[in-house]
C-alpha positions as CSV (number, residue, x, y, z in Angstrom):
1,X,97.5,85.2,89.1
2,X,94.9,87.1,91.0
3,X,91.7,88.6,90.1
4,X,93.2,92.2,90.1
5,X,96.0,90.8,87.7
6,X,93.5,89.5,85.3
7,X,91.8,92.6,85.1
8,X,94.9,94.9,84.7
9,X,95.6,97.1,81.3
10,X,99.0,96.0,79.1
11,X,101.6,98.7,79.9
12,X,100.7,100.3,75.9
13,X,97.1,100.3,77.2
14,X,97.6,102.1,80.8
15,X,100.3,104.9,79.2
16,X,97.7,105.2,76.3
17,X,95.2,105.9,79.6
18,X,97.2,107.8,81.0
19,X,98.0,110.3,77.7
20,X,94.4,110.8,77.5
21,X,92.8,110.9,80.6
22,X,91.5,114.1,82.1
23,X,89.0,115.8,84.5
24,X,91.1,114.5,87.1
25,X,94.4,114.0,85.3
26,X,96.5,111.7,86.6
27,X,100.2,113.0,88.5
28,X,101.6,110.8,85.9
29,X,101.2,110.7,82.4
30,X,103.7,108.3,81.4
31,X,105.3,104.6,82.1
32,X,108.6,105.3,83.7
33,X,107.1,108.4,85.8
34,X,104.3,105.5,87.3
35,X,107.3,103.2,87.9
36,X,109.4,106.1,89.7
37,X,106.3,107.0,91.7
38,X,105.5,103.3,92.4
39,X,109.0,102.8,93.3
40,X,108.8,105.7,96.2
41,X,105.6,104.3,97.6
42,X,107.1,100.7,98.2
43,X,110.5,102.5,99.9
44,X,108.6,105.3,101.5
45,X,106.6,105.2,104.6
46,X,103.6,102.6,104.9
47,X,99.9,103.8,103.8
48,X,96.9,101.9,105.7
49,X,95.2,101.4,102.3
50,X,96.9,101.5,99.1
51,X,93.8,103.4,97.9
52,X,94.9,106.2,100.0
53,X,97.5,107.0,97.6
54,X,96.7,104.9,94.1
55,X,93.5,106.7,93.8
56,X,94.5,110.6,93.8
57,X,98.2,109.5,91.6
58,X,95.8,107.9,88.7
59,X,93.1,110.5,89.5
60,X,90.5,108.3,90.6
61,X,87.3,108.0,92.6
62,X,88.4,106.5,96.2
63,X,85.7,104.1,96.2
64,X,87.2,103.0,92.5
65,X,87.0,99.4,93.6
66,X,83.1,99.2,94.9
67,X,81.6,102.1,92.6
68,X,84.1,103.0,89.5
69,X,83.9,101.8,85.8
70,X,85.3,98.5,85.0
71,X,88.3,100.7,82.8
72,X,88.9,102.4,86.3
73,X,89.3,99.4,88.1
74,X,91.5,98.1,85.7
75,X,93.6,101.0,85.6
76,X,93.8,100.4,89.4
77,X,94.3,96.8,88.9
78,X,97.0,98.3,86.9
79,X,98.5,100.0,89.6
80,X,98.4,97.3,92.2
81,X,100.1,94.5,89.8
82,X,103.1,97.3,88.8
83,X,103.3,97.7,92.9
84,X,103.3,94.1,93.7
85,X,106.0,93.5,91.1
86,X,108.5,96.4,92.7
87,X,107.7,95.3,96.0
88,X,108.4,91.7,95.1
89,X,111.6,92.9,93.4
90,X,112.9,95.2,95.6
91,X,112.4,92.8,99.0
92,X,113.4,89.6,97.8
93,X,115.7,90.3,94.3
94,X,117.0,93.5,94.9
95,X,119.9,93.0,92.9
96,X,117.4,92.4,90.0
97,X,115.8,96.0,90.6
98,X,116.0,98.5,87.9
99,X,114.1,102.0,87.3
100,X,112.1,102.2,83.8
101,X,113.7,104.7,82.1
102,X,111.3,106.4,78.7
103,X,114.0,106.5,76.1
């Protein structure tokens, strides 16, 4: 486990986050749309820093991880843990892949 991991929300706690937060709101509001969107960063073109495009999807300060609230960075922690897991998946297992569908 790293630090980031120990820090991330549950799943019921980040979609709970997500639900509520505003002023910015995040592009997604639910579970399976941060999987799908997570899903097209790992597959899409590389981003220098994942911060480039973590930050504006969960509507977050850039400098989340040296200046943001400690809910912030674990909503970002959040974030990073869901990516690792698809990357990991989809690279070494990818017969194990499968989207998260909201039934």
């Amino acid at each position: 486990m790293s630090a980031l991991d120990d820090m991330a929300l549950s799943d019921e706690a980040l979609e709970a986050w997500m639900a509520a937060k505003t002023n910015p709101r995040p592009l997604v509001r639910t579970m399976s749309a941060l999987d799908g969107f997570v899903t097209a960063a790992v597959t899409g073109p590389r981003f220098a820093d994942p911060q480039d495009w973590m930050c504006p999807l969960m509507g977050l300060p850039r400098d989340v991880l040296a200046k943001g609230s400690a809910t912030d960075q674990a909503v970002f922690a959040s974030v990073a843990r869901i990516h690792n897991r698809i990357n990991e998946t989809l690279f070494d297992r990818p017969q194990d892949y499968a989207p998260r569908f909201t039934t």
